[in-house]
Backbone as JSON Lines, residues from 0, in Angstrom:
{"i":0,"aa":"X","n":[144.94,-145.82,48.08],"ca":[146.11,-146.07,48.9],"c":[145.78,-147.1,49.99]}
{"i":1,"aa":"X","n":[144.52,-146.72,51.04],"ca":[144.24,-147.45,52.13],"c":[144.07,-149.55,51.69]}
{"i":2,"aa":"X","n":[143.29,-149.56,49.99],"ca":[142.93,-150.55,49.32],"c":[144.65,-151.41,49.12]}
{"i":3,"aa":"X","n":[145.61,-150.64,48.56],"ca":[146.26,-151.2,48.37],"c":[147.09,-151.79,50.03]}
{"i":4,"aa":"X","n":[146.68,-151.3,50.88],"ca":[147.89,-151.23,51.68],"c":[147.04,-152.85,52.28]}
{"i":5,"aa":"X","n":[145.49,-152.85,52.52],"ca":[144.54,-153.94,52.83],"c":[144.85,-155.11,51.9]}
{"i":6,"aa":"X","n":[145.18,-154.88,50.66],"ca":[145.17,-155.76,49.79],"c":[146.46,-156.46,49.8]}
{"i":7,"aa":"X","n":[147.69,-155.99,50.12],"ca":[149.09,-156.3,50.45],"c":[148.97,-157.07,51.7]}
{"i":8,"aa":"X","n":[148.6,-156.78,52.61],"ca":[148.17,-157.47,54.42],"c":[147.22,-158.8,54.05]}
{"i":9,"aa":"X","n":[146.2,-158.91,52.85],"ca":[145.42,-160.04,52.96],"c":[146.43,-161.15,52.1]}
{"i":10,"aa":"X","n":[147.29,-160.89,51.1],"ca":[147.69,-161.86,50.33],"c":[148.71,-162.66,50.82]}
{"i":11,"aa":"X","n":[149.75,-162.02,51.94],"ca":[150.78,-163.06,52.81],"c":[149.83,-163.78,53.84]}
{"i":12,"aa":"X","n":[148.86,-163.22,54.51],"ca":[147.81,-164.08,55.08],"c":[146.95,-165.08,54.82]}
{"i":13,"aa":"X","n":[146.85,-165.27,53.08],"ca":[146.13,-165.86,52.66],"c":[147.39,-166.58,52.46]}
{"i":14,"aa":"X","n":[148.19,-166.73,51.76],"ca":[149.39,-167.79,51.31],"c":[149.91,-168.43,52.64]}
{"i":15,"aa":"X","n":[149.74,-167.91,53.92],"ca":[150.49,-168.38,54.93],"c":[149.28,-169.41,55.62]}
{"i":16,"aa":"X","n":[148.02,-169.49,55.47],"ca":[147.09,-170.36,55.38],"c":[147.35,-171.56,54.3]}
{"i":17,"aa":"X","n":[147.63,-170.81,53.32],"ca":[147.6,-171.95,52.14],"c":[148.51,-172.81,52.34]}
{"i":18,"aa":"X","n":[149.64,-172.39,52.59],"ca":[150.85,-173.12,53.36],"c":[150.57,-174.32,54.23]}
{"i":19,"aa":"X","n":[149.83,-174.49,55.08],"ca":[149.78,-175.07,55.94],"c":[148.4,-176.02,55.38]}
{"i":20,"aa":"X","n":[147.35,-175.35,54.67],"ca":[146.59,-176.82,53.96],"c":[147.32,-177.21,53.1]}
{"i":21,"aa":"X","n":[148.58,-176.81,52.36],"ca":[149.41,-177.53,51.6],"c":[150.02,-178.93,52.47]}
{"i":22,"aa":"X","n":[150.49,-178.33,53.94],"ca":[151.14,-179.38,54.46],"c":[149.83,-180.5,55.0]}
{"i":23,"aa":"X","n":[148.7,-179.94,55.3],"ca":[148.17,-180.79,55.46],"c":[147.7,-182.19,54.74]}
{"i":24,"aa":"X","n":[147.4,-181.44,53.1],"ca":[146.93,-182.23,52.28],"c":[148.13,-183.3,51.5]}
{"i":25,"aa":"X","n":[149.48,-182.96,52.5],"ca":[150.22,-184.09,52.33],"c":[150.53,-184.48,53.14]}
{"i":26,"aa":"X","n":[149.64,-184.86,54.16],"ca":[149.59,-185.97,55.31],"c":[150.73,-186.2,56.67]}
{"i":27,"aa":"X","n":[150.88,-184.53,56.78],"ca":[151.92,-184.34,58.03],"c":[150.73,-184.89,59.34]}
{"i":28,"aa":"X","n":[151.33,-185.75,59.67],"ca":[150.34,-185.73,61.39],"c":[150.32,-184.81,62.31]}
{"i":29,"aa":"X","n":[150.96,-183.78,62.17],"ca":[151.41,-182.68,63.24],"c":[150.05,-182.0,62.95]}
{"i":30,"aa":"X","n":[149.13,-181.42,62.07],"ca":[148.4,-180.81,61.89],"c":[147.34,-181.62,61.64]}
{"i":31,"aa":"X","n":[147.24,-182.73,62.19],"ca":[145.63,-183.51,62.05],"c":[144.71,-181.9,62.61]}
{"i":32,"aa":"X","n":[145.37,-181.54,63.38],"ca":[143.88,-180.42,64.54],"c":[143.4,-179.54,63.37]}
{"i":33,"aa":"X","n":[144.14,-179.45,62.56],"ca":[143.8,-177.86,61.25],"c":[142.01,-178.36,60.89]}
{"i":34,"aa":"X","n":[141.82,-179.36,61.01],"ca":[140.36,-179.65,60.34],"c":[139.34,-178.81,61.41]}
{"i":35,"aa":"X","n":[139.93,-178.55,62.66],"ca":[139.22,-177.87,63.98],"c":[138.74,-176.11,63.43]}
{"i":36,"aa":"X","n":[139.72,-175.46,62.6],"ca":[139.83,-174.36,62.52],"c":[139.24,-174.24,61.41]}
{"i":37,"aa":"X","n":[138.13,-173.21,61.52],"ca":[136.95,-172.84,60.35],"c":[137.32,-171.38,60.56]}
{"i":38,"aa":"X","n":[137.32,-170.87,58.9],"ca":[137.92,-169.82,58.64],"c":[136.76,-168.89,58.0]}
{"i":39,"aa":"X","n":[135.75,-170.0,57.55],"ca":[134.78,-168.74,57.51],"c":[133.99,-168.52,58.59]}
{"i":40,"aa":"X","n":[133.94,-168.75,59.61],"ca":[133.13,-168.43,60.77],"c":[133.28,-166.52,61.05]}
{"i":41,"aa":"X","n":[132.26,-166.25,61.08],"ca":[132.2,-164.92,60.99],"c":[131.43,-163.87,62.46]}
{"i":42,"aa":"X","n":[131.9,-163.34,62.84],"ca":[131.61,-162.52,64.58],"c":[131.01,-161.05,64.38]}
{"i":43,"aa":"X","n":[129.94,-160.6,64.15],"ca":[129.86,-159.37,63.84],"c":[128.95,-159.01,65.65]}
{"i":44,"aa":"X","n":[129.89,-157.56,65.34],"ca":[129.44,-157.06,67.07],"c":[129.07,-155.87,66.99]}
{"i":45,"aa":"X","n":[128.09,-155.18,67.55],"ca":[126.92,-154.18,67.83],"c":[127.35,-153.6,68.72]}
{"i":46,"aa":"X","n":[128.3,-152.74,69.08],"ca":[128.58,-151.72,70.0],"c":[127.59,-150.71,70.08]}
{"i":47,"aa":"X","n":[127.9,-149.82,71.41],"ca":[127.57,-148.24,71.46],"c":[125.76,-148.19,71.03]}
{"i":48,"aa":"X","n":[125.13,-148.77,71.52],"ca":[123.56,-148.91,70.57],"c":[123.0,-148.28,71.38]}
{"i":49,"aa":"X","n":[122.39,-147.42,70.69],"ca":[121.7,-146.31,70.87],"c":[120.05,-147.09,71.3]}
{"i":50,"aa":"X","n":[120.35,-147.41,72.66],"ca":[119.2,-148.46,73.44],"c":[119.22,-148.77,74.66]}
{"i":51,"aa":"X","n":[117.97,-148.44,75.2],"ca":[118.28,-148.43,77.27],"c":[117.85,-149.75,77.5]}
{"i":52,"aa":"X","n":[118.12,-150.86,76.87],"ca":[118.17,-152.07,77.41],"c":[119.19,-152.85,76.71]}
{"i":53,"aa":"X","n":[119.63,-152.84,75.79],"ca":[120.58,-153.75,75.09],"c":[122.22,-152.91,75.06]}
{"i":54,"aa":"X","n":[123.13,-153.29,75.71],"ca":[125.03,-152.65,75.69],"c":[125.52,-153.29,74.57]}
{"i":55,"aa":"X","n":[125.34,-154.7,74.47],"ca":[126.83,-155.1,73.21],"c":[125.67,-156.38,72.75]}
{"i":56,"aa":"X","n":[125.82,-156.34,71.31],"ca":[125.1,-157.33,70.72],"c":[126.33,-158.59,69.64]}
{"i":57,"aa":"X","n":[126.04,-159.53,69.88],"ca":[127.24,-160.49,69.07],"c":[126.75,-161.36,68.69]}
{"i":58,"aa":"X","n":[126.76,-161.75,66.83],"ca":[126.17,-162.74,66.32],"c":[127.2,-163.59,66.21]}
{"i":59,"aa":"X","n":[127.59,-164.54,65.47],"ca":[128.49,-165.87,65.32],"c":[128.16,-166.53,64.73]}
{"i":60,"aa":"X","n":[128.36,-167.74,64.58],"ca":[128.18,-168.65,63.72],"c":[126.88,-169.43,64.41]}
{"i":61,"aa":"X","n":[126.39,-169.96,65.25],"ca":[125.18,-170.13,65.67],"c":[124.69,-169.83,67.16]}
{"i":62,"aa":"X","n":[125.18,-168.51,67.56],"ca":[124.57,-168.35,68.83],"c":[124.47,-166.35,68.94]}
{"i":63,"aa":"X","n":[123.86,-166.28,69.49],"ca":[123.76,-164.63,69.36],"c":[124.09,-164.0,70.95]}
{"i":64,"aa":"X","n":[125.01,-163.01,71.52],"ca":[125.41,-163.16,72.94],"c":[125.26,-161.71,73.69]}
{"i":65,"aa":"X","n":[124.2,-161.45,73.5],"ca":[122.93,-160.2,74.4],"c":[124.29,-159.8,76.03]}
{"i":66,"aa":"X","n":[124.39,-158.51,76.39],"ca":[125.0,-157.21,77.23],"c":[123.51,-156.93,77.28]}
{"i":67,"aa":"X","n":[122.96,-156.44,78.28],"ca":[121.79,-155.59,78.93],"c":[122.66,-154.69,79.38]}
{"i":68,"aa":"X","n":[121.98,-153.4,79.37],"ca":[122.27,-152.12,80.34],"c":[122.8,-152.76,81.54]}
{"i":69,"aa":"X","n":[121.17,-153.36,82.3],"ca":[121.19,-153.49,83.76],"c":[122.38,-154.23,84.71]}
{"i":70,"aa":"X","n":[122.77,-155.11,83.6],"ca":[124.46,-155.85,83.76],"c":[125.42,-155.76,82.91]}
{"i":71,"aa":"X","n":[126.14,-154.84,82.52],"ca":[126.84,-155.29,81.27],"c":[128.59,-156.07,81.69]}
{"i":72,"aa":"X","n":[128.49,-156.96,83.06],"ca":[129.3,-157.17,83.29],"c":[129.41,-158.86,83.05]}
{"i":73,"aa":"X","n":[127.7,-159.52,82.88],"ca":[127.32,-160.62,82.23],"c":[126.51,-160.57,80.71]}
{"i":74,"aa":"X","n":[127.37,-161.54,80.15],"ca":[126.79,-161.99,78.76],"c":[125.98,-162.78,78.5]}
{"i":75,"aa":"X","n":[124.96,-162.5,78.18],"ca":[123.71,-163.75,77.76],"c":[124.25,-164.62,76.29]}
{"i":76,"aa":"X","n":[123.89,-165.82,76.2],"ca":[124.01,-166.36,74.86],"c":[122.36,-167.11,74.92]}
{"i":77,"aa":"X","n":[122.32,-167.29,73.73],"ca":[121.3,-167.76,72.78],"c":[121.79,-168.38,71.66]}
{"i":78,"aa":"X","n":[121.03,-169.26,72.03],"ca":[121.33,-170.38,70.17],"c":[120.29,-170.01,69.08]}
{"i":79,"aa":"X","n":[120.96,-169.79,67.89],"ca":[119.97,-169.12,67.39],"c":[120.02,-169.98,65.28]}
{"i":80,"aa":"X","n":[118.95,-170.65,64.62],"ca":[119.33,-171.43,63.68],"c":[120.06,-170.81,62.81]}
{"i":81,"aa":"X","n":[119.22,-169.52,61.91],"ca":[119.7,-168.82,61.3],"c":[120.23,-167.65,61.35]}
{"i":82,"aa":"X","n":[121.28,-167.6,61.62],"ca":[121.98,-166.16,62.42],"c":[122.71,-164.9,61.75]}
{"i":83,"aa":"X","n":[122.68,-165.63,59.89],"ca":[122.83,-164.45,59.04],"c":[121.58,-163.72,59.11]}
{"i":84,"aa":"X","n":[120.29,-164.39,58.98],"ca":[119.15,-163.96,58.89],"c":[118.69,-163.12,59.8]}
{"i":85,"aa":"X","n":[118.95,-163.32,61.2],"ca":[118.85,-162.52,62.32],"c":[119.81,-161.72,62.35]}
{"i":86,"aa":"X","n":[121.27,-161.33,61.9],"ca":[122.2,-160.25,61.5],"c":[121.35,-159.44,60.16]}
{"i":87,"aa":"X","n":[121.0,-160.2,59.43],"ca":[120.13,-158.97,58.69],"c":[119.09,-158.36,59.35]}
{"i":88,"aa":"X","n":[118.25,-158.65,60.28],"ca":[117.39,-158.04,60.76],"c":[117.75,-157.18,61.82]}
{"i":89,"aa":"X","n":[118.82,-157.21,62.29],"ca":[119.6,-156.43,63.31],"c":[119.74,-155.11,62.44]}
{"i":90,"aa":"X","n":[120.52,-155.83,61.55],"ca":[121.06,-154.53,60.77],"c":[119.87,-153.51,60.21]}
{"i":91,"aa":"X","n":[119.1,-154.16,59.58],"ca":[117.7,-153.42,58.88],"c":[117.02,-152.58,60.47]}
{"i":92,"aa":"X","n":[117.33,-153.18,61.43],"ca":[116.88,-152.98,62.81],"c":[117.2,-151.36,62.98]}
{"i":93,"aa":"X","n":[118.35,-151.89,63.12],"ca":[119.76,-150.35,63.43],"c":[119.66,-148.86,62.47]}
{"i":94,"aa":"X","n":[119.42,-149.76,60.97],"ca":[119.36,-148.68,59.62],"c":[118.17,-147.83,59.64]}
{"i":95,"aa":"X","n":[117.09,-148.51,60.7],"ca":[115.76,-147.88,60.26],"c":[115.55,-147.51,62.09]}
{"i":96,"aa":"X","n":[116.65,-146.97,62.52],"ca":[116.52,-146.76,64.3],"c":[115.2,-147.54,64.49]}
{"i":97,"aa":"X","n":[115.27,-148.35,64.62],"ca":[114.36,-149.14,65.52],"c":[114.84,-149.72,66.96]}
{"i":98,"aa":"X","n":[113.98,-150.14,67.42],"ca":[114.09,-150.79,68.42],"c":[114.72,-151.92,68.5]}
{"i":99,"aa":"X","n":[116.26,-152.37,69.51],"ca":[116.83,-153.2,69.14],"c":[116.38,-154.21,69.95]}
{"i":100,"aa":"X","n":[116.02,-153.5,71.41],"ca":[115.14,-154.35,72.24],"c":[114.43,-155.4,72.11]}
{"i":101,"aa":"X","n":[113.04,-154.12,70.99],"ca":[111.72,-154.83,71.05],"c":[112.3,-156.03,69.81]}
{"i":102,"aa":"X","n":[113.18,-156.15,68.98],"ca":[113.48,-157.03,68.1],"c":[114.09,-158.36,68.9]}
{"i":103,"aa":"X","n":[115.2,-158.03,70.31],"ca":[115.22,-159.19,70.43],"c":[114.44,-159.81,71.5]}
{"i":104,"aa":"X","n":[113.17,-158.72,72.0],"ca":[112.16,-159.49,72.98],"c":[111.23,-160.53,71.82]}
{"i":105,"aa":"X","n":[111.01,-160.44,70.83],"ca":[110.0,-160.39,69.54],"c":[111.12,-161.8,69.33]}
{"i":106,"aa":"X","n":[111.94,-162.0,68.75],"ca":[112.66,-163.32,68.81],"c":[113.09,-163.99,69.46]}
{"i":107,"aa":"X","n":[113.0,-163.94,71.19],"ca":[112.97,-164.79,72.16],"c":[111.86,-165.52,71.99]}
{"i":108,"aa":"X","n":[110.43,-164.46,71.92],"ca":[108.91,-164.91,72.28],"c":[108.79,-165.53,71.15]}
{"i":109,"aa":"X","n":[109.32,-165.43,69.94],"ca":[108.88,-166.36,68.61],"c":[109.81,-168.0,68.42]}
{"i":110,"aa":"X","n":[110.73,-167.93,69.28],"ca":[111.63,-169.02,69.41],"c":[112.73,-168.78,68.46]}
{"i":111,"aa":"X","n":[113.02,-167.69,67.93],"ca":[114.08,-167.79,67.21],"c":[115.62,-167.56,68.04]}
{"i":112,"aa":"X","n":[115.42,-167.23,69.07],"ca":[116.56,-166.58,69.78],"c":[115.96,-168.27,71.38]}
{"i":113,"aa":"X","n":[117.13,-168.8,71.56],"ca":[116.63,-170.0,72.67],"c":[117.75,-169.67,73.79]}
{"i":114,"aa":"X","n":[117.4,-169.08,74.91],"ca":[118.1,-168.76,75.9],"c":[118.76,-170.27,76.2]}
{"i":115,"aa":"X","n":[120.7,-170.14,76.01],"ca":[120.9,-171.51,76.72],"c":[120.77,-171.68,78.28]}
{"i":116,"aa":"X","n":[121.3,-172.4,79.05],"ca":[120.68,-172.6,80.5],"c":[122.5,-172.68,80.77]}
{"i":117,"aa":"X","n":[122.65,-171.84,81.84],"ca":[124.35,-172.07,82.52],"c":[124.31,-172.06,84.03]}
């Protein structure tokens, strides 16, 4: 039931996209900007973590954006190359209660995680 009701909600969403690269790919100028909007860009977020240093964890498309306990009222970002790769290791992180910490002290100090400067 829940499948069908998901599967009904994705197909006017998907046609109502398609719609509009239809108009694009026949050369309306109103939508030059549509080339801006990337649809597979993907946000996966780490709530509730069971960890006395890390509140909210957020990967993206190339930056990863660290909540500490000690502030969770500022967001750290980090640029990070491969960030599916570091979402798998989060995850394998989480699955095997590990330390989410010591994983992202361990990829600061290895350069995979590059604190930006603000």
């Amino acid at each position: 039931m829940l499948y069908n009701i998901i599967k009904n909600t994705e197909n006017p969403l998907f046609e109502f996209f398609e719609f509009f690269r239809n108009l694009k790919n026949l050369n309306f100028k109103i939508f030059e900007f549509f080339h801006f909007l990337n649809f597979k860009m993907f946000v996966k977020t780490y709530e509730n973590l069971d960890s006395s240093a890390i509140n909210t964890l957020k990967v993206d498309k190339s930056s990863v954006f660290v909540t500490y306990q000690s502030n969770i009222d500022k967001e750290y970002e980090f640029v990070c190359e491969n960030t599916q790769e570091f979402n798998e290791k989060v995850s394998n992180t989480l699955k095997n209660k590990e330390s989410i910490g010591k994983l992202l002290n361990v990829s600061i100090k290895e350069g995979k995680l590059v604190p930006t400067t603000k």
